[in-house]
SELONU-233340 format. One line per field, with one value per atom (N, C-alpha, C, O, CB): x, y, z; atom name. Coordinates in nm, 2 decimals. Glycine has a CB too. Layout:
BEGIN
xx [X;...]
yy [Y;...]
zz [Z;...]
name [CA;...]
//
This chain:
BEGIN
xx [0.08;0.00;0.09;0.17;-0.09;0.06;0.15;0.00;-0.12;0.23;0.13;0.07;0.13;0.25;0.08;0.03;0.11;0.05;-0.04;0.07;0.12;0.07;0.14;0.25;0.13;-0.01;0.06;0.03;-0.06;0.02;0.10;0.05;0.10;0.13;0.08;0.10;0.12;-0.02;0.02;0.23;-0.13;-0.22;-0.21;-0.13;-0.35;-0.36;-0.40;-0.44;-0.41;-0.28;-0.49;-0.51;-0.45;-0.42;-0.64;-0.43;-0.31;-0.40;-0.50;-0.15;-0.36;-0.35;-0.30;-0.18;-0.31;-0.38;-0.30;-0.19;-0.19;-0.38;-0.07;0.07;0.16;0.29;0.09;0.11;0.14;0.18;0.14;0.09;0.27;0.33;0.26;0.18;0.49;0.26;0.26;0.38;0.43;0.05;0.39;0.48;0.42;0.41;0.67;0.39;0.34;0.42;0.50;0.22;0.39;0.49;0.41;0.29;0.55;0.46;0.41;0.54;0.65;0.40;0.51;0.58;0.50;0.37;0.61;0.60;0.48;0.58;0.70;0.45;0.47;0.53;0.50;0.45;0.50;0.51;0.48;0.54;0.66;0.36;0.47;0.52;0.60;0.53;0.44;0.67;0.71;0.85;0.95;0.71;0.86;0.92;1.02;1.13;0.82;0.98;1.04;0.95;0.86;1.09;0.96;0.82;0.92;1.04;0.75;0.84;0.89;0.84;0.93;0.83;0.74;0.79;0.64;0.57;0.78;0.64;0.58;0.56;0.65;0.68;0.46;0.39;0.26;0.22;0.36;0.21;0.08;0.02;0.06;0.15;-0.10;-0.25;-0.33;-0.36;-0.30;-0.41;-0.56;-0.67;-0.69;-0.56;-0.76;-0.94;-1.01;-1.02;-1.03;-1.05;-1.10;-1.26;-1.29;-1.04;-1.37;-1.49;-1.54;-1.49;-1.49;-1.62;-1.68;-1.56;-1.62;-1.74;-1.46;-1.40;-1.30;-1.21;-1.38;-1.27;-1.15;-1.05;-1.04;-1.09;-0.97;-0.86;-0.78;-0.82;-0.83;-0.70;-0.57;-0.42;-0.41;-0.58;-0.33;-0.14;-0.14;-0.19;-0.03;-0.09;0.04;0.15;0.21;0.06;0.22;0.35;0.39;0.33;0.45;0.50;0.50;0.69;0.75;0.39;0.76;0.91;0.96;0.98;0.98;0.97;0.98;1.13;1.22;0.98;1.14;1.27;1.41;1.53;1.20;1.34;1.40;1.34;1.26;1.45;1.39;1.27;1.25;1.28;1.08;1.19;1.18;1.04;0.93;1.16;1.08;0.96;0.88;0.92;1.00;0.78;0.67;0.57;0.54;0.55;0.55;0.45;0.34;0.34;0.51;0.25;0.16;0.12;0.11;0.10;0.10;0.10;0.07;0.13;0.04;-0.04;-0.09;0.01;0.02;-0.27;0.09;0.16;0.30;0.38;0.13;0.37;0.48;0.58;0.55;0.45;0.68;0.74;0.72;0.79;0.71;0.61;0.56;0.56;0.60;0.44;0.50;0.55;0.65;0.66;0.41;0.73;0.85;0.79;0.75;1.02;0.84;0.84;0.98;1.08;0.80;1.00;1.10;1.09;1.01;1.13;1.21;1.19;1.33;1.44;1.12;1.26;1.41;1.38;1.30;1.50;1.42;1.37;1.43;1.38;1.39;1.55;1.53;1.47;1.46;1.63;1.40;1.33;1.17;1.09;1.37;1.12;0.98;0.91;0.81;0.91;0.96;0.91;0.90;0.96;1.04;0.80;0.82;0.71;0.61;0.71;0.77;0.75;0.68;0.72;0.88;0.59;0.55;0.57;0.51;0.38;0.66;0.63;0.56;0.57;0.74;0.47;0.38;0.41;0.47;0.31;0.40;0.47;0.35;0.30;0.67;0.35;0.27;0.13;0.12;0.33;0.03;-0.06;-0.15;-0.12;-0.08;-0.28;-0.39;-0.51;-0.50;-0.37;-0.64;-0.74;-0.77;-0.80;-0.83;-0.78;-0.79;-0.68;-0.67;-0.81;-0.59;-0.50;-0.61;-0.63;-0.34;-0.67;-0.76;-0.83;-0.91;-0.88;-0.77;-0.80;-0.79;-0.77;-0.73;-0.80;-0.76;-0.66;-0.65;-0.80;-0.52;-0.44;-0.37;-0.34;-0.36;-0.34;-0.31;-0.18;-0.16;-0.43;-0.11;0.00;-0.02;-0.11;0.04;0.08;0.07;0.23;0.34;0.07;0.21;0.30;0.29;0.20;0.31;0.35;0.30;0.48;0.59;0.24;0.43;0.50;0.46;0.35;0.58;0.53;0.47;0.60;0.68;0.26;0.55;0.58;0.54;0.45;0.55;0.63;0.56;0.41;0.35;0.69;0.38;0.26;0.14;0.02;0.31;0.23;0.13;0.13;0.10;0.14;0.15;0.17;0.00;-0.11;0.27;0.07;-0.03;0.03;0.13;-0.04;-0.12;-0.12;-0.16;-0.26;-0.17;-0.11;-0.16;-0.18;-0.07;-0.08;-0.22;-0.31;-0.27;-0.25;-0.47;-0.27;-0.29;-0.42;-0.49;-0.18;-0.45;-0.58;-0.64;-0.76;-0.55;-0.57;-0.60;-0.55;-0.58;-0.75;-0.51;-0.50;-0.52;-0.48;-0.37;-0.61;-0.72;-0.65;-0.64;-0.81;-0.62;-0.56;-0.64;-0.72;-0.46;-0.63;-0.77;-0.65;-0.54;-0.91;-0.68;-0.60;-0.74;-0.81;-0.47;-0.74;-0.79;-0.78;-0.67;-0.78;-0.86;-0.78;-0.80;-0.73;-0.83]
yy [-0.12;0.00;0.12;0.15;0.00;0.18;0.34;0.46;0.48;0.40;0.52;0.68;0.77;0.78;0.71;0.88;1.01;1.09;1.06;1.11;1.21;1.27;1.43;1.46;1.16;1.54;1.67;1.74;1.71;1.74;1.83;1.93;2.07;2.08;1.93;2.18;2.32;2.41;2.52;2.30;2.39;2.47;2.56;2.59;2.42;2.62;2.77;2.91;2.94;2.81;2.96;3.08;3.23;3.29;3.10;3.27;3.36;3.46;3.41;3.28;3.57;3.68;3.70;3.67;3.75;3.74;3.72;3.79;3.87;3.81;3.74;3.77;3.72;3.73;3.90;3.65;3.60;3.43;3.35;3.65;3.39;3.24;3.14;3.19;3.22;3.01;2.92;2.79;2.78;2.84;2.73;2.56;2.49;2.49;2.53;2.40;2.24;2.15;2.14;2.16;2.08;1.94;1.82;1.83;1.92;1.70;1.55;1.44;1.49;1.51;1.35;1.25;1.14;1.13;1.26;1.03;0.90;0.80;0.81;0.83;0.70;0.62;0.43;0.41;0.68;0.36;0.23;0.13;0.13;0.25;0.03;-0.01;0.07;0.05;-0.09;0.10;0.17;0.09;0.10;0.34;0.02;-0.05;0.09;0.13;-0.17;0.13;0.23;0.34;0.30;0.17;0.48;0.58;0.61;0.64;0.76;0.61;0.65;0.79;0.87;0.56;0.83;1.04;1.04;0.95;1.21;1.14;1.21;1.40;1.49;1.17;1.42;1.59;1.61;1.56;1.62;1.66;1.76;1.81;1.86;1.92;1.77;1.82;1.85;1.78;1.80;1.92;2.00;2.00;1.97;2.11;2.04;2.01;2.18;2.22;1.80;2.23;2.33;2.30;2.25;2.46;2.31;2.36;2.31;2.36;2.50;2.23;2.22;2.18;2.15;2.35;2.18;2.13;2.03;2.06;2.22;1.92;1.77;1.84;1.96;1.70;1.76;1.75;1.77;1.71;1.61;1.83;1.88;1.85;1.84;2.04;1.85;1.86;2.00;2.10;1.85;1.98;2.13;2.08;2.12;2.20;1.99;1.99;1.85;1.80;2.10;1.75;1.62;1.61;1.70;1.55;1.50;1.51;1.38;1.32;1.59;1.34;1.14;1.15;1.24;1.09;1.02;0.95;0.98;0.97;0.73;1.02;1.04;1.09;1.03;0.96;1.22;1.30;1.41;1.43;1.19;1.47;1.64;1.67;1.64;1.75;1.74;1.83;1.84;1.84;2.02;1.85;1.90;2.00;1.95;1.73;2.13;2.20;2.21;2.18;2.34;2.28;2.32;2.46;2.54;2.29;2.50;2.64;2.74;2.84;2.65;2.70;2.85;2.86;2.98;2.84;2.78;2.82;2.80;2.81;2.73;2.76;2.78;2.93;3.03;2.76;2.91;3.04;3.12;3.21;3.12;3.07;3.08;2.96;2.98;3.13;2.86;2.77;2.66;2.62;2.69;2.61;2.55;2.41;2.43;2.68;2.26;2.12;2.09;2.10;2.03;2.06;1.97;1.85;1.79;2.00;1.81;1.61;1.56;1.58;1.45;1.45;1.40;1.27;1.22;1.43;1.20;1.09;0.96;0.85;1.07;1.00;0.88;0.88;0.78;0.85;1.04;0.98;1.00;1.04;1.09;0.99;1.00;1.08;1.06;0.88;1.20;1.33;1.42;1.41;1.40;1.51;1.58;1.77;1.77;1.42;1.85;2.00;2.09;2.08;2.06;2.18;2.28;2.42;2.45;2.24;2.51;2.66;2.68;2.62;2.76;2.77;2.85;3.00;3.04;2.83;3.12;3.18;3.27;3.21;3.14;3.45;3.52;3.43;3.40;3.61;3.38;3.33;3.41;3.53;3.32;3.35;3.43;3.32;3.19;3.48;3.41;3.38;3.26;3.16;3.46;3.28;3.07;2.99;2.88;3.02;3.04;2.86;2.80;2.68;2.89;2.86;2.83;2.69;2.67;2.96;2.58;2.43;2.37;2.43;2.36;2.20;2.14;2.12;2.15;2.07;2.05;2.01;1.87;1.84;2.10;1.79;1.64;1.56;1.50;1.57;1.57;1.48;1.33;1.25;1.45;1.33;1.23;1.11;1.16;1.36;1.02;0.89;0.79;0.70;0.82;0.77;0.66;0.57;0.62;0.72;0.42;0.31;0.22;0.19;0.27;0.15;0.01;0.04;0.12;0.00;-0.09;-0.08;0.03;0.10;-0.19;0.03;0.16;0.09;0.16;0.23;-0.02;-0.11;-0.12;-0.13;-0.28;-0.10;-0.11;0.00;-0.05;-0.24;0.12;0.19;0.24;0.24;0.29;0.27;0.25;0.40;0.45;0.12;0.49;0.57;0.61;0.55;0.59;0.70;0.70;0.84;0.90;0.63;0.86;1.00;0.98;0.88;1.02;1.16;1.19;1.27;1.32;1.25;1.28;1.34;1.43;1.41;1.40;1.57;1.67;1.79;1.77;1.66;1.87;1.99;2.13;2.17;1.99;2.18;2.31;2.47;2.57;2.34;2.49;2.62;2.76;2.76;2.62;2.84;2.98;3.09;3.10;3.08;3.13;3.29;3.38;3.36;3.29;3.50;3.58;3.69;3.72;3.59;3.76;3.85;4.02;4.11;3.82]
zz [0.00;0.00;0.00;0.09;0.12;-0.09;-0.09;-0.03;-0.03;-0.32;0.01;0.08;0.05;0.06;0.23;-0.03;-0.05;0.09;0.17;-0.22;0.10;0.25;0.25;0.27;0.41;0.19;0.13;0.25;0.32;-0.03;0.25;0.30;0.22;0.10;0.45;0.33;0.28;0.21;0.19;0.16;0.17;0.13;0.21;0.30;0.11;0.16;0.23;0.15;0.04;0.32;0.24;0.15;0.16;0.27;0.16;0.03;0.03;-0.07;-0.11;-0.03;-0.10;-0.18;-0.30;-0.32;-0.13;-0.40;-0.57;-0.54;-0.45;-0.72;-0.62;-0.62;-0.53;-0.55;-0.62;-0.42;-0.36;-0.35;-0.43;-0.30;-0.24;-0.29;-0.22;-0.14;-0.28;-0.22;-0.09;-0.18;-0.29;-0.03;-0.06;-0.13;-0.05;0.08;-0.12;-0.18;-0.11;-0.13;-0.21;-0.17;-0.02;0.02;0.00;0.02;0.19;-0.04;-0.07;0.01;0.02;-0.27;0.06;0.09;0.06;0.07;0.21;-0.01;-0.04;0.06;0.08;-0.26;0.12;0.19;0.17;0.06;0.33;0.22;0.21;0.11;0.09;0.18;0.04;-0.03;-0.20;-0.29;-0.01;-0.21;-0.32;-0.34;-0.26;-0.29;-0.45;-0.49;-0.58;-0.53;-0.57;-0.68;-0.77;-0.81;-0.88;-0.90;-0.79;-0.87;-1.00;-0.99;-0.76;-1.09;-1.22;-1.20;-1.22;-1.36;-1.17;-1.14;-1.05;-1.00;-1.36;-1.04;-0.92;-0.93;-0.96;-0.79;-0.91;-0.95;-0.89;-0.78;-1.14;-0.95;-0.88;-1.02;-1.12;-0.76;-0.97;-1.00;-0.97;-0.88;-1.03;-0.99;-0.97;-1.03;-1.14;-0.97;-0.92;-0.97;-0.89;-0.77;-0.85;-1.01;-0.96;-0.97;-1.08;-1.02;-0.86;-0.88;-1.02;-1.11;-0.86;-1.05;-1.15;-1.30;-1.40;-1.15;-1.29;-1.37;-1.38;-1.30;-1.41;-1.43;-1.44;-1.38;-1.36;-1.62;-1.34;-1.26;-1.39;-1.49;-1.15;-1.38;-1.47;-1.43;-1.31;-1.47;-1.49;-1.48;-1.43;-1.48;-1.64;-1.34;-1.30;-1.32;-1.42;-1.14;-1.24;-1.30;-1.26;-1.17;-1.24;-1.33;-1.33;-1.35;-1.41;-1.45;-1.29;-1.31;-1.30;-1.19;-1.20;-1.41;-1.47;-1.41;-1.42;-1.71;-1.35;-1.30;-1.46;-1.45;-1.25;-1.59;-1.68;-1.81;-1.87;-1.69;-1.86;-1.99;-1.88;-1.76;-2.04;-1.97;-1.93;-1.84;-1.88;-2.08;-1.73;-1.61;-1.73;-1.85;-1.51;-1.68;-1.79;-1.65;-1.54;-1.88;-1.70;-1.67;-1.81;-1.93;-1.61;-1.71;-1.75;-1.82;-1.73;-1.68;-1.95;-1.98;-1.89;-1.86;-2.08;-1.85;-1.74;-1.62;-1.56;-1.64;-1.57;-1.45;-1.49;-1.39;-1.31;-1.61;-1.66;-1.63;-1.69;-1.77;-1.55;-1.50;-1.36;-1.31;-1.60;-1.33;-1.21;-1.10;-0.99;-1.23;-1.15;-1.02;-1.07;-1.19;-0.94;-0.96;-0.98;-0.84;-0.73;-0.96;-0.94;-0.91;-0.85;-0.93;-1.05;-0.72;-0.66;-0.63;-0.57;-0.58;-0.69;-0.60;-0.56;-0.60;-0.74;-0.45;-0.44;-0.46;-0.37;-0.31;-0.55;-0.58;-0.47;-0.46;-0.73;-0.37;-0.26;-0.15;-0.08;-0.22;-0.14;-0.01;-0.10;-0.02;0.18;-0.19;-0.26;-0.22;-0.15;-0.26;-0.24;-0.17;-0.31;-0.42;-0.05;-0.27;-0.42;-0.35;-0.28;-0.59;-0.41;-0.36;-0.47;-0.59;-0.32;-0.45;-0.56;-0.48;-0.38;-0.63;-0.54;-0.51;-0.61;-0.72;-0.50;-0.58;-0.59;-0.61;-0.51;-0.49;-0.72;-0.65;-0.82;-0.90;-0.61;-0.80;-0.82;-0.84;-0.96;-0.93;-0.76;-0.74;-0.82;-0.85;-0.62;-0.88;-0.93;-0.89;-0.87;-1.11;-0.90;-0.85;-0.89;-0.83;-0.87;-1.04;-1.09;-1.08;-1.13;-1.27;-1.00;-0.92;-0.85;-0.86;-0.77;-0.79;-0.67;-0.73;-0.82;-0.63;-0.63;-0.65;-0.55;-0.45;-0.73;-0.57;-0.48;-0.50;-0.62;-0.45;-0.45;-0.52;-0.51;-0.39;-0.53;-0.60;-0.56;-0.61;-0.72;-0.60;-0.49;-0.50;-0.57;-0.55;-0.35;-0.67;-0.80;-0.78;-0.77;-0.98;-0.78;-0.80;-0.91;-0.88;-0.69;-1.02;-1.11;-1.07;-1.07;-1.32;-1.05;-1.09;-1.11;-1.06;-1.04;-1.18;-1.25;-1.35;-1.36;-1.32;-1.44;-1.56;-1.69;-1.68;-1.57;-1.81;-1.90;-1.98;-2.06;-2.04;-1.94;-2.02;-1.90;-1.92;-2.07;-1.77;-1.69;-1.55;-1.44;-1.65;-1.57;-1.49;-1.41;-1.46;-1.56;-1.22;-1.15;-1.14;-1.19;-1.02;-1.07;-1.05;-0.89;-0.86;-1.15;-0.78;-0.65;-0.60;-0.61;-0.58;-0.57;-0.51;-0.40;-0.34;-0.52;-0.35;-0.23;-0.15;-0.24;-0.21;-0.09;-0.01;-0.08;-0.11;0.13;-0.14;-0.20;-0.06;0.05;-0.26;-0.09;-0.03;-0.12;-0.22;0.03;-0.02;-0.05;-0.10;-0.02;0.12;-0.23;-0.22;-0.24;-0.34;-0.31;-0.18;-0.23;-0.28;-0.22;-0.05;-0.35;-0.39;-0.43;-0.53;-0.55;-0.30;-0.32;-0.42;-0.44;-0.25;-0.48;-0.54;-0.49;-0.54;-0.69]
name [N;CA;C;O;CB;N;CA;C;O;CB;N;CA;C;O;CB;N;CA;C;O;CB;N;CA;C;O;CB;N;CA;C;O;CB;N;CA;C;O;CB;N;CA;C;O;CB;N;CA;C;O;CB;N;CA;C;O;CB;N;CA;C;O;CB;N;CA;C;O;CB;N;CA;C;O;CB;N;CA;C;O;CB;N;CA;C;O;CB;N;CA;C;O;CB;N;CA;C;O;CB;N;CA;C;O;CB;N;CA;C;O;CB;N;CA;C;O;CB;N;CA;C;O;CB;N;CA;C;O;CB;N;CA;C;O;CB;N;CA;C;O;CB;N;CA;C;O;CB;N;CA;C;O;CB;N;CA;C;O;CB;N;CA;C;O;CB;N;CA;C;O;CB;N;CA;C;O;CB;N;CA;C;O;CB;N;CA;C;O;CB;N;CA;C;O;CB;N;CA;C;O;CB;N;CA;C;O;CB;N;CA;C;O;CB;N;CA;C;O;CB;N;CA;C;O;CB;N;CA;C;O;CB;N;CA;C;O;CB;N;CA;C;O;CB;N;CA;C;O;CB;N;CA;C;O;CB;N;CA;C;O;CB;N;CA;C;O;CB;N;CA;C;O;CB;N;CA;C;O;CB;N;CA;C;O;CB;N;CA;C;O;CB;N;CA;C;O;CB;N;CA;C;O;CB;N;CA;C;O;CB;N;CA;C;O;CB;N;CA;C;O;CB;N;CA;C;O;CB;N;CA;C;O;CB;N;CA;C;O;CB;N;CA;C;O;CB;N;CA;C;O;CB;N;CA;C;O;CB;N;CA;C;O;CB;N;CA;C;O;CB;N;CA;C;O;CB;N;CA;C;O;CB;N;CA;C;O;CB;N;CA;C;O;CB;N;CA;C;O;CB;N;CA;C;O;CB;N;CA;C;O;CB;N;CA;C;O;CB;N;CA;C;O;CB;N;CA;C;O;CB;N;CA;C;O;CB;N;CA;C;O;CB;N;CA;C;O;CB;N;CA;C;O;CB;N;CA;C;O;CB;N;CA;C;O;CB;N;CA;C;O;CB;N;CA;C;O;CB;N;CA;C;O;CB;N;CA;C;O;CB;N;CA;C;O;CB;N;CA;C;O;CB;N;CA;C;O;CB;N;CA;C;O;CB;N;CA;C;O;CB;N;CA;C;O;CB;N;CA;C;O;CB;N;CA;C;O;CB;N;CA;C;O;CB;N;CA;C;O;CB;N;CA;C;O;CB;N;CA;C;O;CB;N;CA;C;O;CB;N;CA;C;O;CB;N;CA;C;O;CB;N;CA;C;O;CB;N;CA;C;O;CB;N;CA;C;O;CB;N;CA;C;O;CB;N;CA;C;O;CB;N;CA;C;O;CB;N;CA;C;O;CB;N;CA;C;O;CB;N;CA;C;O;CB;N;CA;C;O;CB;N;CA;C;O;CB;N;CA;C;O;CB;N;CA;C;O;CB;N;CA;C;O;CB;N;CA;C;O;CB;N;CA;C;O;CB;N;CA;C;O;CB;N;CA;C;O;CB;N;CA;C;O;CB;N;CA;C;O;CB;N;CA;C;O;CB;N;CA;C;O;CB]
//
């Protein structure tokens, strides 16, 4: 059984930053990458940002240049700054782990943590 376990949300003011933290724990054999996504209100859960064990970070156009993905891939930890915030960041946001194989890759979530940017 794997566990992701984020914290850091909250609510902040446009232009302003927060950083979220993820730790995955349990059985984790190998994560091939690990990132963060979001679900705002009424709309699919989307990519913010993702960082393969090999191949290029991938963000997401709207937060490209503004928020920045950390990982450390031995302790399966993985970080998002946040940083000139705007009113539609405002999501949930959800710590992401895929391993498995590339034919059979598993995917694992974390809780979601709540972000607001006021404006």
């Amino acid at each position: 059984q794997v566990q992701l376990v984020e914290s850091g949300g909250g609510l902040v003011q446009a232009g302003g930053s927060l950083r979220l933290s993820c730790a995955a724990s349990g059985s984790i054999f190998s994560a091939n990458a690990m990132g963060w996504y979001r679900q705002a209100p009424g709309k699919e859960r989307e990519l913010v940002a993702t960082m393969p064990n090999r191949g290029d970070t991938k963000y997401a156009a709207s937060v490209k240049g503004r928020f920045t993905i950390f990982r450390v891939i031995a302790k399966n930890t993985v970080s998002l700054q946040m940083n000139s915030l705007k009113p539609e960041d405002t999501a949930v946001y959800y710590c992401n782990l895929i391993t498995g194989s590339d034919s059979a890759q598993i995917n694992y979530w974390g809780q979601g943590t709540q972000v607001t940017v006021s404006s």
